[in-house]
C-alpha positions in Angstrom: -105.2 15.8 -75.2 -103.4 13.1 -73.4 -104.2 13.2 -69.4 -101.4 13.8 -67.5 -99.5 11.6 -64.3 -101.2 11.3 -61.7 -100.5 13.7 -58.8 -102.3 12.9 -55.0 -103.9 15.5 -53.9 -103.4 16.0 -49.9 -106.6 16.5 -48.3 -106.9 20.0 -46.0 -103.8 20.8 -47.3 -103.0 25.1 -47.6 -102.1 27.1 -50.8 -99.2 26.5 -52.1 -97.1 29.8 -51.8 -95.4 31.1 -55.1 -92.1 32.4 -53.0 -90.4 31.1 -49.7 -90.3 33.7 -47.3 -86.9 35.8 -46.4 -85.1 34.0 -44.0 -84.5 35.9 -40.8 -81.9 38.2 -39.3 -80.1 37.0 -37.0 -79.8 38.7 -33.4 -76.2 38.6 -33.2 -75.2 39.5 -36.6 -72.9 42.6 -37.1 -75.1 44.4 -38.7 -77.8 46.0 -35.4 -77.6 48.0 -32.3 -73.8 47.4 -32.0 -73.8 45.5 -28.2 -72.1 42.2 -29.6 -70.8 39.7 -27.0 -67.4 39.7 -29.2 -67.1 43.0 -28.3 -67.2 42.8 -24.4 -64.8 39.9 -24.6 -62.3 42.1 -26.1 -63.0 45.2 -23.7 -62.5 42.8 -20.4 -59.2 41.6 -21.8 -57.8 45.0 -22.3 -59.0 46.0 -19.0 -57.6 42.7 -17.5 -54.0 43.6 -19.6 -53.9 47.4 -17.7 -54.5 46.1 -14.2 -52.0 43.6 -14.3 -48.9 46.5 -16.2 -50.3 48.5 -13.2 -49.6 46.0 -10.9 -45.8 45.5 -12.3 -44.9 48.6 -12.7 -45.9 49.0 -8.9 -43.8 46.1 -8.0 -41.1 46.3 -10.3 -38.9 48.0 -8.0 -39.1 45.0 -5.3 -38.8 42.5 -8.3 -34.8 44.1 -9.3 -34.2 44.0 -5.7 -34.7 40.5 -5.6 -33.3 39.1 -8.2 -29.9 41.0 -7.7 -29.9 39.6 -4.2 -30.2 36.4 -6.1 -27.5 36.3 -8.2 -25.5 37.9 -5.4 -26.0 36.7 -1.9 -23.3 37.5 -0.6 -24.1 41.5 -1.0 -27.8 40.7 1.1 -27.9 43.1 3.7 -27.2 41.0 7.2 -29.9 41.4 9.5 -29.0 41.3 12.7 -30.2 39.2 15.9 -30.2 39.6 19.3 -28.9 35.5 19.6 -28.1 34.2 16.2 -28.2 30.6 16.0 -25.8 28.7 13.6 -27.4 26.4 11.5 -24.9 22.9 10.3 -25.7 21.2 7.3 -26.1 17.5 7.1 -22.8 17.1 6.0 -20.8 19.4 8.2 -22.7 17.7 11.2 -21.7 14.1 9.8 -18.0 15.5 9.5 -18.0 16.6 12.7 -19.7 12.9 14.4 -17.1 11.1 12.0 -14.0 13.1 13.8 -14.6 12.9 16.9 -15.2 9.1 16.1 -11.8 8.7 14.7 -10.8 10.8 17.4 -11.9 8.7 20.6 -10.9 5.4 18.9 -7.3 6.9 18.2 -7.1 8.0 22.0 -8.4 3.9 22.9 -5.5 2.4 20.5 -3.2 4.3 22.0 -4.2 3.3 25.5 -3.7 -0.2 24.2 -0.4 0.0 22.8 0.9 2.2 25.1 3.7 0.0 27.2 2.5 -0.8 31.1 5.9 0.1 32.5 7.4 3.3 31.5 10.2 3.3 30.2 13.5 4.5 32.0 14.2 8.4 31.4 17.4 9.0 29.7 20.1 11.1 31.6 20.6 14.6 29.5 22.5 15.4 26.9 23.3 18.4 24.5 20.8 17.8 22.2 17.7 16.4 22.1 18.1 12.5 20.3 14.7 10.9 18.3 12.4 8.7 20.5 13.6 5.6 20.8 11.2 3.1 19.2 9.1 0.9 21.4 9.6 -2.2 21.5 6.9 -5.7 22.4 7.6 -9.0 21.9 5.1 -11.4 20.6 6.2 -13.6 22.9 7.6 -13.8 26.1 11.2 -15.5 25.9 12.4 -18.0 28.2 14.8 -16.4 30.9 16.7 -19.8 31.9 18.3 -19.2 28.2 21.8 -18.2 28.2 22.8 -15.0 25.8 24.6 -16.8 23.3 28.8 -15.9 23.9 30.3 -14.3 20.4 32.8 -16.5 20.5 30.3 -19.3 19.5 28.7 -17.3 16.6 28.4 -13.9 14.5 26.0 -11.3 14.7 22.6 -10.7 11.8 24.1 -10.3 8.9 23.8 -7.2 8.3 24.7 -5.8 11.5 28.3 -7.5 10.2 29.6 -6.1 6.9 31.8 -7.9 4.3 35.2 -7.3 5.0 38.0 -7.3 2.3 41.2 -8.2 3.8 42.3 -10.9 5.5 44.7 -11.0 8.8 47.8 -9.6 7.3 45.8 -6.8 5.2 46.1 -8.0 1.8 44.5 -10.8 -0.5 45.6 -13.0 -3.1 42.3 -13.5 -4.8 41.7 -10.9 -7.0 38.3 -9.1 -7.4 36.3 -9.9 -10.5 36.3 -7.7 -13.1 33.2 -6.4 -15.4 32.7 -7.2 -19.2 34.4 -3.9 -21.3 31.5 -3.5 -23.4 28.6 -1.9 -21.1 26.1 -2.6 -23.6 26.4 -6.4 -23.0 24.5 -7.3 -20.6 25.9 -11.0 -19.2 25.3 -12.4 -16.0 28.1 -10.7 -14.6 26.7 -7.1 -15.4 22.8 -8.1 -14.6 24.7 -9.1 -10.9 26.2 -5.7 -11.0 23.1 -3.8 -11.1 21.7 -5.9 -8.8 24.3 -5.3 -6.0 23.9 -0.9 -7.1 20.1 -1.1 -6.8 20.6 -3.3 -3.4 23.1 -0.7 -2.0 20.1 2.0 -2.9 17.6 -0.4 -0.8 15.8 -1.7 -4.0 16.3 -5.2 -4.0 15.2 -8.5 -5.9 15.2 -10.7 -3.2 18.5 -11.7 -3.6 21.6 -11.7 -6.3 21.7 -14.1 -8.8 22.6 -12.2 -12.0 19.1 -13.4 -13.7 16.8 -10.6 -14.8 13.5 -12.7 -13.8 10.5 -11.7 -12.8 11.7 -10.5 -9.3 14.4 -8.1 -11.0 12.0 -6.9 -13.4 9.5 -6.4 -10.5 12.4 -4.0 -8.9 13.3 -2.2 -11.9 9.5 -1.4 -12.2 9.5 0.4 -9.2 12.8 2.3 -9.5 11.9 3.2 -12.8 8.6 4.7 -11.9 10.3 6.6 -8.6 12.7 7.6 -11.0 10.3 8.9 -13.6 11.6 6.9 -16.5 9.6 4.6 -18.7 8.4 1.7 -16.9 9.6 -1.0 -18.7 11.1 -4.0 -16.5 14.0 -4.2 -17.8 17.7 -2.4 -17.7 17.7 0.3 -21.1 19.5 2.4 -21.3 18.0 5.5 -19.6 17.8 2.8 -16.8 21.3 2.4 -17.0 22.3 5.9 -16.5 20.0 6.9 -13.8 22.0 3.7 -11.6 25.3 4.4 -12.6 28.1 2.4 -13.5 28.2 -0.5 -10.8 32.0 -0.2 -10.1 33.2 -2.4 -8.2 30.4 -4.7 -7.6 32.7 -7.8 -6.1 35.2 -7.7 -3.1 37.5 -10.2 -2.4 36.6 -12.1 1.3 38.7 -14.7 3.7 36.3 -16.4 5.9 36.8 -16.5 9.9 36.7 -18.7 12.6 33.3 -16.7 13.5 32.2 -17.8 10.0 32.6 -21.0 10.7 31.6 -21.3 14.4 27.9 -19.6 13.5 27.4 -23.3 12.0 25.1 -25.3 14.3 23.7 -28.8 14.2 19.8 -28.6 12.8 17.5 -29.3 15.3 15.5 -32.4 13.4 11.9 -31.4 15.5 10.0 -28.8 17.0 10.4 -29.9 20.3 14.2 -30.1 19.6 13.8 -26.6 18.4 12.5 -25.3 21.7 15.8 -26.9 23.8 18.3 -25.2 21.6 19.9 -22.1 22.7 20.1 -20.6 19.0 18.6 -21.2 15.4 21.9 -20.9 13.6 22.9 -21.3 10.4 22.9 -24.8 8.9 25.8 -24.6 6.6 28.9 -22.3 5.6 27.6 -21.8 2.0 23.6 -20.6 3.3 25.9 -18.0 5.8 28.1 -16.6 3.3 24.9 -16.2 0.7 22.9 -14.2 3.5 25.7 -12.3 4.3 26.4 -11.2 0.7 22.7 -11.1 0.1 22.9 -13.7 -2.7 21.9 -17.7 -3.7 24.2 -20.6 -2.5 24.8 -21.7 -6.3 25.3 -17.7 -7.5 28.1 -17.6 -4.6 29.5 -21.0 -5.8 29.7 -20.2 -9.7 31.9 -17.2 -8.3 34.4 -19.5 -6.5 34.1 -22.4 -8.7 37.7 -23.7 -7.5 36.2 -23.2 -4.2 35.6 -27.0 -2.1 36.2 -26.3 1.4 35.3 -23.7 3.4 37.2 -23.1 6.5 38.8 -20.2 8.0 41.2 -18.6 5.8 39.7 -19.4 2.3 39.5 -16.8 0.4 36.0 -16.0 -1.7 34.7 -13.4 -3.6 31.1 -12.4 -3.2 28.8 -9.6 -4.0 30.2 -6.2 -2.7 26.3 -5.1 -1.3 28.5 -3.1 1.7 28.6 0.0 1.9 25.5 0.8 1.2 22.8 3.8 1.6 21.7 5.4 4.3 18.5 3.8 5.5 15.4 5.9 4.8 12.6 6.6 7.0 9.4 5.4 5.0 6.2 7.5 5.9 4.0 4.3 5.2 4.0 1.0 3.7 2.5 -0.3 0.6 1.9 -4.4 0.2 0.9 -5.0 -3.0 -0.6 -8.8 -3.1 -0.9 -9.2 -6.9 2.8 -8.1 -7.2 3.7 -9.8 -4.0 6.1 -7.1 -2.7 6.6 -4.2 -0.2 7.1 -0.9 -1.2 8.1 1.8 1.2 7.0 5.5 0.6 8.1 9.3 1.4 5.4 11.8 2.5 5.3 12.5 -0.9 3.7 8.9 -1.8 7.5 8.5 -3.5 8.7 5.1 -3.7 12.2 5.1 -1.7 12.6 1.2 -1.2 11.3 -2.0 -2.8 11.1 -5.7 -1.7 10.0 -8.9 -3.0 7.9 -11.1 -0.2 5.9 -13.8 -0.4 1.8 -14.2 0.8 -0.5 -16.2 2.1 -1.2 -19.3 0.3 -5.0 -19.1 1.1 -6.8 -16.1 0.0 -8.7 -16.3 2.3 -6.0 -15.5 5.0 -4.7 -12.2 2.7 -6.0 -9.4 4.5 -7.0 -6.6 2.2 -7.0 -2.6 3.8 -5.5 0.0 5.7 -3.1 -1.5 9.0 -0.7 -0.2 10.7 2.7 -1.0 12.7 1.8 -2.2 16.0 5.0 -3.9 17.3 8.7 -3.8 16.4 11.0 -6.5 17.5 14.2 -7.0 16.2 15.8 -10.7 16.4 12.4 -12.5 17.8 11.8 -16.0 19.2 8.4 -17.9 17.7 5.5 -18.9 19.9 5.1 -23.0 18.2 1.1 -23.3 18.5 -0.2 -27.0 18.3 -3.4 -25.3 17.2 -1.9 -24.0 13.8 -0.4 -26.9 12.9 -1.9 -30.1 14.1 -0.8 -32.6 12.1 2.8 -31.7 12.9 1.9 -31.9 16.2 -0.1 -34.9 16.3 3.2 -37.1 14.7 5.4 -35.2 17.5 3.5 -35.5 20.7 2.9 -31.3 21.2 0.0 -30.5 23.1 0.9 -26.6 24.5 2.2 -24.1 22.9 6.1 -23.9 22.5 8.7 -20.7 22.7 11.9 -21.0 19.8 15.0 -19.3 20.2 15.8 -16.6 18.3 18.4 -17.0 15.1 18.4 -16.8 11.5 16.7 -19.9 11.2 14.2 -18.9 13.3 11.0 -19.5 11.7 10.2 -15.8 11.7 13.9 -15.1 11.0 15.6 -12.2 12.5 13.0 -9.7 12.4 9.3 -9.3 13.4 7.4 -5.5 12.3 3.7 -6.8 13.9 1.1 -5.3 12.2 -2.7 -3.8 13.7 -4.3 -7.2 12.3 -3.9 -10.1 15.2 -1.5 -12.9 14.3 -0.4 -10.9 11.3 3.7 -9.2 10.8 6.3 -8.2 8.5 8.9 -10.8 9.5 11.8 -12.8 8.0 12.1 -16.1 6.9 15.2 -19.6 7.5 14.7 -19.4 3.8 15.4 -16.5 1.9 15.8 -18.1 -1.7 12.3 -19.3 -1.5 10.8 -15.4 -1.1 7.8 -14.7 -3.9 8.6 -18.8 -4.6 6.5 -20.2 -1.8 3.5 -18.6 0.2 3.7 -18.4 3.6 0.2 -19.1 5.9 -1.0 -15.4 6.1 2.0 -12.9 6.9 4.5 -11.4 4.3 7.3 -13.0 4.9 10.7 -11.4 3.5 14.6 -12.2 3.4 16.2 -11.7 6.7 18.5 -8.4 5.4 15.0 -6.8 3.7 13.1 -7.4 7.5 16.1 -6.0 9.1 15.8 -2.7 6.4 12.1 -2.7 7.0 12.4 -2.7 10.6 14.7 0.2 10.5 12.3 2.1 8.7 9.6 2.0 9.8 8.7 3.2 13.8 5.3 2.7 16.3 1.8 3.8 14.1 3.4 3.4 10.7 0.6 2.9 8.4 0.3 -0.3 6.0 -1.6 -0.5 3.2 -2.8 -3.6 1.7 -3.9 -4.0 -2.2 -5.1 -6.7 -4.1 
């Protein structure tokens, strides 16, 4: 028999055992006395579970109470105090700082554009008449100046409608008539509703019979008072809301007033400070203003037209009468646009006119202003500071006072504004308004400064966009 492999036998080694004992029991098994930990886990959950249903249902009562008081304070019960004190929220309080702010520095700018000398109470009458509007020059005027005589020239131009007769009541030039076809919109029909809109204190600037920019600038803004489409232009709906012009030229003899408002043009500022009146340079520029139109529209009119001296016979636009001047609630100076619009209390456009800005940007002020002063037919403080190279090549070393006149350099009209140095005013130039940009105020033509003056009074306010 073949021996078999080796096997080492371990020295002091025990018995091998036939079987491997049972394992044992666990302590914790399910299977003994019943006490498992699992158990009490569970029972102190349940018992935790009851005390805290106990607890609602004990405070379930106070829980509705609160949550309907909630969702509806206003039904809390009001608890009474002997000295309730009022509690103001952050907001309230700043309201309340913020008005009495606006308050006290309302009560100071009236102090300071209240007049110094009161002024003389009227004697009674029936019934009681507006407040008259007060009035501060920007400048004091000279008093050795003379009041000009009427003999020597006319009044504004507005103040002095176009008549349509001459001495003897009748007129040999006859007044132009309109194109038949209404749909044909020539120069002569463009005029027309130029002269309707400027009777109804929307204006262009002035008439030329051109529907430019400024004209479609005007029709904007009656169109969008009007609550058409705002187009720019004269459609039809436009049309009908003006009305047929009718009548948009008169037949005019000019007078010896006419002529005698012609005066020699000072050539300097310092000559402009000796004269007794800015006048009108030419007969042409007076008839123009006084028809509210350009020298070359009033010339293609009277084309046969040379001479102009008393008796001549013209026609020119019939912009008399017009409208009833409104009272505007505020101003609105739109830069971008460069015109004045003047508003109901409804924020309602009533009246529109073309001006022209500030050059510099700089010097276009941008906010809310108001009417400080009102001065109708101003003279012009000439400050050397302003304009030094001017007065370098003349010799000016102090400031200056100008007469009064249409050629005045703020024309016949001055609305001053909150803003120092800054006004609504008129201009010795009225076909260059929205053409060239003044040095910082909004300069208009002399008949739109008159209208503006007119409607606006003391506190009006004036607000400036971009």
């Amino acid at each position: 028999m073949a021996p078999g492999p080796f096997r080492p036998v371990r020295l002091n080694a025990a018995p091998r055992r036939k079987s491997r004992p049972s394992p044992k029991r666990p302590r914790n098994s399910k299977e003994g006395d019943g006490n498992s930990p699992t158990l009490y886990w569970i029972a102190g959950i349940l018992v935790v579970v009851l005390i805290a249903l106990i607890a609602l249902c004990v405070e379930l009562p106070r829980v509705k109470t609160y949550l309907a008081n909630f969702e509806h304070p206003a039904e809390q019960p009001k608890h009474e105090v002997s000295h309730p004190i009022p509690k103001i929220s952050p907001k309230e309080d700043r309201l309340t700082r913020l008005q009495n702010k606006v308050g006290k520095e309302t009560g100071q700018l009236v102090e300071r554009t209240a007049p110094t000398v009161p002024p003389p109470v009227p004697p009674p009458i029936p019934k009681p008449a507006p407040p008259a509007v007060v009035q501060i020059a920007p400048a004091p005027a000279k008093q050795d100046i003379p009041s000009p005589s009427p003999t020597n020239e006319t009044l504004p131009p507005v103040a002095q409608p176009a008549t349509a007769a001459n001495s003897n009541g009748t007129s040999s030039v006859p007044a132009r008539a309109l194109p038949l076809d209404p749909n044909k919109l020539d120069t002569e029909r463009i005029a027309a509703y130029q002269v309707a809109l400027e009777r109804l204190h929307f204006s262009c600037g002035f008439v030329d019979g051109d529907q430019g920019m400024r004209t479609q600038r005007m029709l904007r803004a009656f169109q969008a008072s009007h609550d058409l489409s705002v187009t720019g232009f004269l459609d039809q709906p436009t049309r009908e809301a003006i009305g047929e012009p009718g009548e948009p030229f008169l037949n005019y003899t000019v007078t010896a007033e006419d002529v005698a408002s012609i005066m020699p043009k000072p050539a300097s500022w310092k000559e402009k400070s000796h004269a007794t009146r800015l006048g009108y340079n030419e007969i042409w520029e007076m008839l123009a203003e006084k028809f509210h139109c350009t020298r070359g529209y009033l010339k293609t009119l009277n084309h046969g037209v040379k001479d102009l001296v008393a008796g001549t016979e013209i026609i020119g636009p019939k912009v008399f009468p017009a409208a009833r001047i409104p009272k505007a609630a505020s101003l609105r100076i739109l830069l971008s646009e460069t015109s004045i619009e003047a508003l109901d209390a409804d924020n309602k456009v009533i009246a529109f006119f073309p001006c022209s800005i500030a050059a510099d940007k700089n010097k276009r002020p941008n906010g809310v202003l108001m009417v400080k002063t009102i001065v109708p037919n101003p003279d012009y403080t000439f400050d050397p500071a302003l304009f030094p190279d001017v007065s370098a090549r003349e010799g000016i070393t102090q400031k200056m006072v100008i007469p009064p006149g249409p050629r005045n350099p703020v024309g016949t009209a001055w609305v001053g504004l909150s803003l120092p140095g800054y006004g609504i005013h008129g201009t010795p130039e009225p076909e260059n308004i929205s053409r060239t940009q003044s040095h910082g105020c909004f300069r208009l033509a002399n008949w739109n400064a008159e209208k503006v003056l007119k409607m606006v009074r003391m506190g009006t306010v004036v607000d400036v966009e971009p």
